[in-house]
Each structure stands twice: as structure tokens, then as C-alpha cells.
N, CA, C and O atoms as CSV, one atom per row, in Angstrom:
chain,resi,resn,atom,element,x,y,z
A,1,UNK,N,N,-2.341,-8.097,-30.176
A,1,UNK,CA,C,-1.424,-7.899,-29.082
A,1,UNK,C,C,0.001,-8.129,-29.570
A,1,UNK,O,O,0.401,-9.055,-30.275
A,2,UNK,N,N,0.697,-7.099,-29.055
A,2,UNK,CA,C,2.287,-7.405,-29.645
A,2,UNK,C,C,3.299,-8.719,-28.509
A,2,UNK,O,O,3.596,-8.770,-27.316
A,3,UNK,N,N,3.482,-9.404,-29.456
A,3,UNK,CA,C,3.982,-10.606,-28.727
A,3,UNK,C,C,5.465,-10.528,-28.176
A,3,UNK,O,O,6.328,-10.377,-29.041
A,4,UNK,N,N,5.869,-10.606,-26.900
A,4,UNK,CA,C,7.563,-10.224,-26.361
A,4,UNK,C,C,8.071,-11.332,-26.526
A,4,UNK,O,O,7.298,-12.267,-26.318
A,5,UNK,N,N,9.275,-11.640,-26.877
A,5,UNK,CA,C,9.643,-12.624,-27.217
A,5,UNK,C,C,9.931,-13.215,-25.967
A,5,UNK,O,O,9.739,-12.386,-25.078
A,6,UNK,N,N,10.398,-14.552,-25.434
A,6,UNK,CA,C,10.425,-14.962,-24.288
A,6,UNK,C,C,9.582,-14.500,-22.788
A,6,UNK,O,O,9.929,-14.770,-21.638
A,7,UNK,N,N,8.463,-13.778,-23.213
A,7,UNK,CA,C,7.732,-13.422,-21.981
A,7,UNK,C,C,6.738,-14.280,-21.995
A,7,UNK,O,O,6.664,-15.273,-22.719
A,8,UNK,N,N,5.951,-13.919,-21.196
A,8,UNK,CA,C,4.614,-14.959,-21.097
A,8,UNK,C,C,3.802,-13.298,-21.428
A,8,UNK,O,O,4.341,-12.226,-21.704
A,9,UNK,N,N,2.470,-13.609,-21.279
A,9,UNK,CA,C,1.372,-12.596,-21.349
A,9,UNK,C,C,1.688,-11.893,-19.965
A,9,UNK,O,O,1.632,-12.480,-18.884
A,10,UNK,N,N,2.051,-10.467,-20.144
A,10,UNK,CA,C,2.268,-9.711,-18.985
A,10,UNK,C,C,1.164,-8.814,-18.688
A,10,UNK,O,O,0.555,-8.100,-19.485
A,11,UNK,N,N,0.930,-8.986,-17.039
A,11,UNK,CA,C,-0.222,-7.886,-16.718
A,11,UNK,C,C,0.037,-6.901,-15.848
A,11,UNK,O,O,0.715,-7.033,-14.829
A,12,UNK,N,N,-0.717,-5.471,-16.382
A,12,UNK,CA,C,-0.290,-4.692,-15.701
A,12,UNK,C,C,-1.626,-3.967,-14.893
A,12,UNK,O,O,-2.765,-3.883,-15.354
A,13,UNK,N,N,-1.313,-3.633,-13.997
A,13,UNK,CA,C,-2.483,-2.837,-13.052
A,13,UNK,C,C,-2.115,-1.531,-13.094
A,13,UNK,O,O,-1.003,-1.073,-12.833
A,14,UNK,N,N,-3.649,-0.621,-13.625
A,14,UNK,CA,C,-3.679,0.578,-13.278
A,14,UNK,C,C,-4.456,1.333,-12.419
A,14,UNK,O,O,-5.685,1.296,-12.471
A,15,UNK,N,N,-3.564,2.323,-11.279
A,15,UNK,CA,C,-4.583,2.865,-10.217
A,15,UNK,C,C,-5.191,3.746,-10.354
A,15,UNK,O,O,-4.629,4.836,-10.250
A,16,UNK,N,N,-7.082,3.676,-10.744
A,16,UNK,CA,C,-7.614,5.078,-11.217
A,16,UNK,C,C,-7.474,6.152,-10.079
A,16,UNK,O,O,-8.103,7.149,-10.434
A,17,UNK,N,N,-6.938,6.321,-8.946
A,17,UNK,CA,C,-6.994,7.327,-8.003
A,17,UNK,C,C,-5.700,8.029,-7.980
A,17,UNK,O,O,-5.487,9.112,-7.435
A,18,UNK,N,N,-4.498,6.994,-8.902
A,18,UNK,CA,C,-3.054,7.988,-9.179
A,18,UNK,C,C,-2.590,7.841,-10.361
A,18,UNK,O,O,-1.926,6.881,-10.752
A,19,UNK,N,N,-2.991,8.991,-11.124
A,19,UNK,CA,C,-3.184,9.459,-12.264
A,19,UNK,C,C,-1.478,9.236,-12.555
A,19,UNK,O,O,-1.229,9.693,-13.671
A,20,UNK,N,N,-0.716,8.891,-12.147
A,20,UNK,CA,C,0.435,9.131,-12.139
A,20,UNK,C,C,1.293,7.931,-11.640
A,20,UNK,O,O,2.345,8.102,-11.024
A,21,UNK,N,N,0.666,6.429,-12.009
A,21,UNK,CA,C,0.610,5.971,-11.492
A,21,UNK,C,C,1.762,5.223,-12.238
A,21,UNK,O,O,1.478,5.469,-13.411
A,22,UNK,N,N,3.052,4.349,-12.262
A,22,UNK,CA,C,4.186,3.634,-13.198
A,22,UNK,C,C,4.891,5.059,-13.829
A,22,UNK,O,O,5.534,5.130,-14.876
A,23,UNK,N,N,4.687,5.789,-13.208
A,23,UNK,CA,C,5.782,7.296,-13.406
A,23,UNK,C,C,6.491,8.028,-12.342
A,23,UNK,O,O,6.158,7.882,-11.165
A,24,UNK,N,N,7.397,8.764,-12.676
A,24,UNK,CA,C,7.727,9.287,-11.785
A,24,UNK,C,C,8.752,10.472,-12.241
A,24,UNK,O,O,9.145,10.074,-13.338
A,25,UNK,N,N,9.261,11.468,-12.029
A,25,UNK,CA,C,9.722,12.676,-12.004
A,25,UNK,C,C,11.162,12.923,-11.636
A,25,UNK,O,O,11.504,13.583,-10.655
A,26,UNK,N,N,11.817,12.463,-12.318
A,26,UNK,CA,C,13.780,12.491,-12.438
A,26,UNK,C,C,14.528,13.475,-12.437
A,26,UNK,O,O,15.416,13.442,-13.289
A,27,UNK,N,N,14.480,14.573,-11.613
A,27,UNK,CA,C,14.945,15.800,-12.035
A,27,UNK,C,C,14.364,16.182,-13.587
A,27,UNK,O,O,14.883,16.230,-14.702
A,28,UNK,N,N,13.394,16.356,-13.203
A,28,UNK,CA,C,12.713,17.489,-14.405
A,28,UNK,C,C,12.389,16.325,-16.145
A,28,UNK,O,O,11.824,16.456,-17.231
A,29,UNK,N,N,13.042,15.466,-15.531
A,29,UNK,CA,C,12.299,14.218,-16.851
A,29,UNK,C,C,11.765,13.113,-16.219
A,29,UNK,O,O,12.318,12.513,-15.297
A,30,UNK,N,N,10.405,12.762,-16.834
A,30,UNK,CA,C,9.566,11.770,-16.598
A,30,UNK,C,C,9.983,10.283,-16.880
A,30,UNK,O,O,10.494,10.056,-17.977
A,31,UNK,N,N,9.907,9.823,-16.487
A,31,UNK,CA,C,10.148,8.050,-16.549
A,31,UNK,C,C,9.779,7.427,-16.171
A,31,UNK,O,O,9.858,7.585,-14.953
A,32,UNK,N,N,8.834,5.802,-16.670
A,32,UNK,CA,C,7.735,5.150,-16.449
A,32,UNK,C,C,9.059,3.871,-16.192
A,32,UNK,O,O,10.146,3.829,-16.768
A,33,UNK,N,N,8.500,2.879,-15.107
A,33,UNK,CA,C,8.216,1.891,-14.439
A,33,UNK,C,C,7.664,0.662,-14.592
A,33,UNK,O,O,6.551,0.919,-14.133
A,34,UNK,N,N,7.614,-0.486,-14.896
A,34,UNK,CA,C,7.133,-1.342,-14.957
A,34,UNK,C,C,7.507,-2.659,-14.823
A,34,UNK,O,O,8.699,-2.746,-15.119
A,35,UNK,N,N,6.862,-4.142,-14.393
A,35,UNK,CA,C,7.415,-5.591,-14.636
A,35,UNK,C,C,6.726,-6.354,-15.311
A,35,UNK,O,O,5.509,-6.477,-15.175
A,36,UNK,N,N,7.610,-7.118,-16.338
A,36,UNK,CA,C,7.312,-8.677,-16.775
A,36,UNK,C,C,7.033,-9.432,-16.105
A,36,UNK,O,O,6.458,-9.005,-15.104
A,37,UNK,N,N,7.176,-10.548,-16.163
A,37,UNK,CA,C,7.111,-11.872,-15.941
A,37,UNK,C,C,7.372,-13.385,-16.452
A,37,UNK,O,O,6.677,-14.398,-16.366
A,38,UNK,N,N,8.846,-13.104,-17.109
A,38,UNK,CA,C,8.979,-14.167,-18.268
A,38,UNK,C,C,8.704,-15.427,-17.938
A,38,UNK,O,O,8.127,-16.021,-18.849
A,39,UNK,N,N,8.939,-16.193,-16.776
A,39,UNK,CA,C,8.635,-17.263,-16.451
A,39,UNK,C,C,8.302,-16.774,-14.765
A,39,UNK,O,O,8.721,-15.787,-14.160
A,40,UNK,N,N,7.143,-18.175,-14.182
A,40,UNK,CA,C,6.724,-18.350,-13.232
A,40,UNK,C,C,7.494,-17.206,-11.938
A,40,UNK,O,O,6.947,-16.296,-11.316
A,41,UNK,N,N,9.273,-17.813,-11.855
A,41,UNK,CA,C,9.906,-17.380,-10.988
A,41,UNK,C,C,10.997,-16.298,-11.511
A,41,UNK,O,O,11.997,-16.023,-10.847
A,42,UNK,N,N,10.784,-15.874,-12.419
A,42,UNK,CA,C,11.659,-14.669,-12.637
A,42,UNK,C,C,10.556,-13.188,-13.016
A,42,UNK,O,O,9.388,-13.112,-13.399
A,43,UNK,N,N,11.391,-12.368,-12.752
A,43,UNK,CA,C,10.638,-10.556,-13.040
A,43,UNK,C,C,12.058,-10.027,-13.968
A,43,UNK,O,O,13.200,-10.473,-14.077
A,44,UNK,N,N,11.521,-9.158,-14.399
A,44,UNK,CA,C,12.316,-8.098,-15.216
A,44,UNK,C,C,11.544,-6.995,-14.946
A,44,UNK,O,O,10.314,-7.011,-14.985
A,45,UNK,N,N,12.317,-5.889,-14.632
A,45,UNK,CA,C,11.711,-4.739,-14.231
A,45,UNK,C,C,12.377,-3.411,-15.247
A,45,UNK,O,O,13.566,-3.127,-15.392
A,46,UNK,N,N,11.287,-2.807,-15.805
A,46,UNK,CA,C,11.619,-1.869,-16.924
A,46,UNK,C,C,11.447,-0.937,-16.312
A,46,UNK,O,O,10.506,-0.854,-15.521
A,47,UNK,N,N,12.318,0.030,-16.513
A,47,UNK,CA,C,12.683,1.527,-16.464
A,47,UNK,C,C,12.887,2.103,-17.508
A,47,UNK,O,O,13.707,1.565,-18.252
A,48,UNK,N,N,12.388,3.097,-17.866
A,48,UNK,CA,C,13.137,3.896,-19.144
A,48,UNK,C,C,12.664,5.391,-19.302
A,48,UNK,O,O,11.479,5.681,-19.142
A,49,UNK,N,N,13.616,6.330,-19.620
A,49,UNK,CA,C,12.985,7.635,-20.037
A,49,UNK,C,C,12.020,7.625,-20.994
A,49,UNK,O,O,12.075,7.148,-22.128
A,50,UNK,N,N,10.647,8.496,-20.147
A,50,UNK,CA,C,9.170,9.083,-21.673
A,50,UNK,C,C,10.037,10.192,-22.423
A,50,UNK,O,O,9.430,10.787,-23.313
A,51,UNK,N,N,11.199,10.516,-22.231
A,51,UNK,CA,C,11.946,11.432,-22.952
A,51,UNK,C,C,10.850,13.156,-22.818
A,51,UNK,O,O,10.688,13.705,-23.908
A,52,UNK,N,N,10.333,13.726,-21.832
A,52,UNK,CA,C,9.389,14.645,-21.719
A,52,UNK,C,C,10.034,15.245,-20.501
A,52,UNK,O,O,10.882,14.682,-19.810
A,53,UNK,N,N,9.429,16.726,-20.269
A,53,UNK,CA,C,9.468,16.939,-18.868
A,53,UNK,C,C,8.027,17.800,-18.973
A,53,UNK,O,O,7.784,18.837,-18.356
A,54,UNK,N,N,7.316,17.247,-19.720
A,54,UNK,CA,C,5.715,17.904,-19.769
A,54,UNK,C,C,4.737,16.139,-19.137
A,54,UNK,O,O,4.608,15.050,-19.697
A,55,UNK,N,N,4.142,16.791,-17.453
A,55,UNK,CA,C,3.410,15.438,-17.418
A,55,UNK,C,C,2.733,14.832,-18.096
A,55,UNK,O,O,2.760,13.608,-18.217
A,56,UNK,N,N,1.443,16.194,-19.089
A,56,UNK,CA,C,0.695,14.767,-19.778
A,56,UNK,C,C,1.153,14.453,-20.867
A,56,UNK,O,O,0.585,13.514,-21.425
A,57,UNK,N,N,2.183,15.021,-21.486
A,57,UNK,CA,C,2.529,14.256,-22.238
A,57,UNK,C,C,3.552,12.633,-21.947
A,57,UNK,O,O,4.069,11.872,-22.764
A,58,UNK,N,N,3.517,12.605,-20.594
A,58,UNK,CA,C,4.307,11.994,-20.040
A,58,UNK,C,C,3.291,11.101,-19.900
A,58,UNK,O,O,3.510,10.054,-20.509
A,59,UNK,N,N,2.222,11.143,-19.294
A,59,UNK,CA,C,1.297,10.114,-19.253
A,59,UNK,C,C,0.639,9.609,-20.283
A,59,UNK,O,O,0.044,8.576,-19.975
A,60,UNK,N,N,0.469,10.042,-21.761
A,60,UNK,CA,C,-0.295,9.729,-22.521
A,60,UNK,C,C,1.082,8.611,-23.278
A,60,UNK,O,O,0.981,7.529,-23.856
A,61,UNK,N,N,2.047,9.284,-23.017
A,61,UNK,CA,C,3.190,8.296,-23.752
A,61,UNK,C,C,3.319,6.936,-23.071
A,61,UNK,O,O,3.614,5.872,-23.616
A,62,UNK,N,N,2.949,7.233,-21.317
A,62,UNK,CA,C,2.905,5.842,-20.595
A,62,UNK,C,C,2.069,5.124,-21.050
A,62,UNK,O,O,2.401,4.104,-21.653
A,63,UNK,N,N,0.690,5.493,-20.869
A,63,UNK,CA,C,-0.878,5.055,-21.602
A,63,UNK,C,C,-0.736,4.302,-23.276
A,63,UNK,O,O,-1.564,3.564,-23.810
A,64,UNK,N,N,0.402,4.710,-23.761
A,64,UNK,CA,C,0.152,3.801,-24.987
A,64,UNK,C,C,1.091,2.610,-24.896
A,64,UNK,O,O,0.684,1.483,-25.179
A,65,UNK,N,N,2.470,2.861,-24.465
A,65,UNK,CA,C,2.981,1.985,-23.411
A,65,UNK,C,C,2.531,0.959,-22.988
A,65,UNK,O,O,3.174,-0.089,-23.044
A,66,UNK,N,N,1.529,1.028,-22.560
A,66,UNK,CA,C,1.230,-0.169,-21.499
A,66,UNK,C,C,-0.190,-0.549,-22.265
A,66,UNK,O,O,-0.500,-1.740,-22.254
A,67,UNK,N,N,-0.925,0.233,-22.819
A,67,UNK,CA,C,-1.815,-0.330,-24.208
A,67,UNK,C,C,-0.845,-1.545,-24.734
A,67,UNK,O,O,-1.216,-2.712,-24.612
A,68,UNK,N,N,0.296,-1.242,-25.268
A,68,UNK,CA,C,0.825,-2.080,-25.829
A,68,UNK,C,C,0.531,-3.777,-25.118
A,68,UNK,O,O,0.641,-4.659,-25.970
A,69,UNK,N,N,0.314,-4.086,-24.229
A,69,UNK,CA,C,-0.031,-4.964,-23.413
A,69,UNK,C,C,-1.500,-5.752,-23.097
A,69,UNK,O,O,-2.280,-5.217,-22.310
A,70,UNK,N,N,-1.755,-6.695,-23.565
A,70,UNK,CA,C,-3.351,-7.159,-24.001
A,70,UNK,C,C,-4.177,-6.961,-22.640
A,70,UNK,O,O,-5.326,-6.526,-22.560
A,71,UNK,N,N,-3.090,-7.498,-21.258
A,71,UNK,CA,C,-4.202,-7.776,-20.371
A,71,UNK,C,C,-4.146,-6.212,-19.301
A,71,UNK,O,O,-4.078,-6.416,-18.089
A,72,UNK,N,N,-4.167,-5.199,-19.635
A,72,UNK,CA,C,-4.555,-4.511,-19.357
A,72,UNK,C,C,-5.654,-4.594,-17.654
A,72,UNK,O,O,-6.871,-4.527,-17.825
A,73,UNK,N,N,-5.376,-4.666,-16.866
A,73,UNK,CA,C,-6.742,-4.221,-15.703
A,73,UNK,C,C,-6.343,-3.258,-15.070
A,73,UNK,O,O,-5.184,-3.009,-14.739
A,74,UNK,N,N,-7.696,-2.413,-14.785
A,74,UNK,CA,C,-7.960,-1.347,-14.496
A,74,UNK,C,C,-8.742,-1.692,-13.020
A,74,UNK,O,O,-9.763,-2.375,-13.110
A,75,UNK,N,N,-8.421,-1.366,-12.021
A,75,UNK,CA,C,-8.740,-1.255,-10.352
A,75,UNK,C,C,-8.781,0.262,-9.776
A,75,UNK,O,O,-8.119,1.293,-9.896
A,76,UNK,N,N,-10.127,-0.262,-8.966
A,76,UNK,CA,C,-10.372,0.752,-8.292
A,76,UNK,C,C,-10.395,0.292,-6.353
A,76,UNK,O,O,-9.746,0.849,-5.467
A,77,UNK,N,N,-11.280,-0.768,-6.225
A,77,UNK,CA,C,-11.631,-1.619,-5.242
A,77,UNK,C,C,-11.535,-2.611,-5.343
A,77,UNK,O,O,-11.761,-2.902,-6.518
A,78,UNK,N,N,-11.223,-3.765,-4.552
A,78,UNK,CA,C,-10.968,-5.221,-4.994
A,78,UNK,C,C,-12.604,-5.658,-5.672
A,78,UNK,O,O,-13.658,-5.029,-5.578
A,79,UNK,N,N,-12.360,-6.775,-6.259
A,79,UNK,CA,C,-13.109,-7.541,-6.764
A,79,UNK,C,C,-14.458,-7.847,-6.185
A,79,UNK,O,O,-14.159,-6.871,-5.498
A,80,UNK,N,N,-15.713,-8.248,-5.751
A,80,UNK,CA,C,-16.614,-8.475,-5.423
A,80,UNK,C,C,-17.036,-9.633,-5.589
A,80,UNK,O,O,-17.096,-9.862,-6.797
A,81,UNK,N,N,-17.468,-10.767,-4.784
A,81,UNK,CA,C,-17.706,-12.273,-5.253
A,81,UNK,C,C,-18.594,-12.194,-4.998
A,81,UNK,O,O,-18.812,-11.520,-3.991
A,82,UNK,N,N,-19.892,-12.898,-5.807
A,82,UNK,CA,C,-20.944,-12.571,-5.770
A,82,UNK,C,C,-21.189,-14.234,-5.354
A,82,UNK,O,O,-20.838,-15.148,-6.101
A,83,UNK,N,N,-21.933,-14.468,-3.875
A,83,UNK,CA,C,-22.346,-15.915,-3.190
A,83,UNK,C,C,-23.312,-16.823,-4.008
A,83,UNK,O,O,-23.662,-17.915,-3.558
């Protein structure tokens, strides 16, 4: 896992039902979305051009993106507790 300097372990959620999901469409260029969490009570919120105006390449550039990131979860339905 690539370590951020002053962050803590950041997690990101991905929604399998929007394929398109930490992107979005800027006049004709793609640009992904996202937050840290360096400490308890602060966020940093990233923006930046995928430099594309082709979606999947727009998404596969997000997808490694956020690979970059260990804790990764993937949601569909909440969680299930089993009694």
C-alpha cells in the first residue's frame, strides 16, 4: 500500500450500481472526486482532472486511482449481522 504522508489509512467506497461513481463530466473532460481523512476531525477533498474526455478510459484511470488505496470496500447493500 502506498503510504500518504500525514494521512491516516483512507477508505474509499465504491457503488456497484454507478459505474460512474467519484466522476463526473466537466464540459467534455472527466474528473474524479474523492476524501481523506488525515486526522479524526479534518477531510481533504481531492479533485483533479483524469485528463480524458473518453469515459472508460476515464474510469479505468479512476479504478487505479483509488486501487492505489489499501482499504478499498466495495457495497452493494448494507452489511448483514448475523444473530
Amino acid at each position: 500500500m502506498e503510504k500518504i504522508p500525514g494521512f491516516r489509512t483512507p477508505s474509499i467506497r465504491v457503488r456497484m450500481d454507478n459505474p460512474d461513481h467519484h466522476i463526473w463530466d466537466n464540459n467534455g473532460t472527466w474528473f474524479i472526486h474523492y476524501t481523506l481523512y488525515p486526522s479524526t476531525y479534518t477531510k481533504k477533498r481531492i479533485r483533479r482532472s483524469l485528463r480524458t474526455k473518453d469515459i472508460v478510459c476515464a474510469r479505468q484511470r479512476r479504478d487505479r486511482i483509488l486501487a492505489r488505496y489499501a482499504n478499498l470496500i466495495i457495497y452493494n447493500e448494507p452489511k448483514k449481522i448475523a444473530a
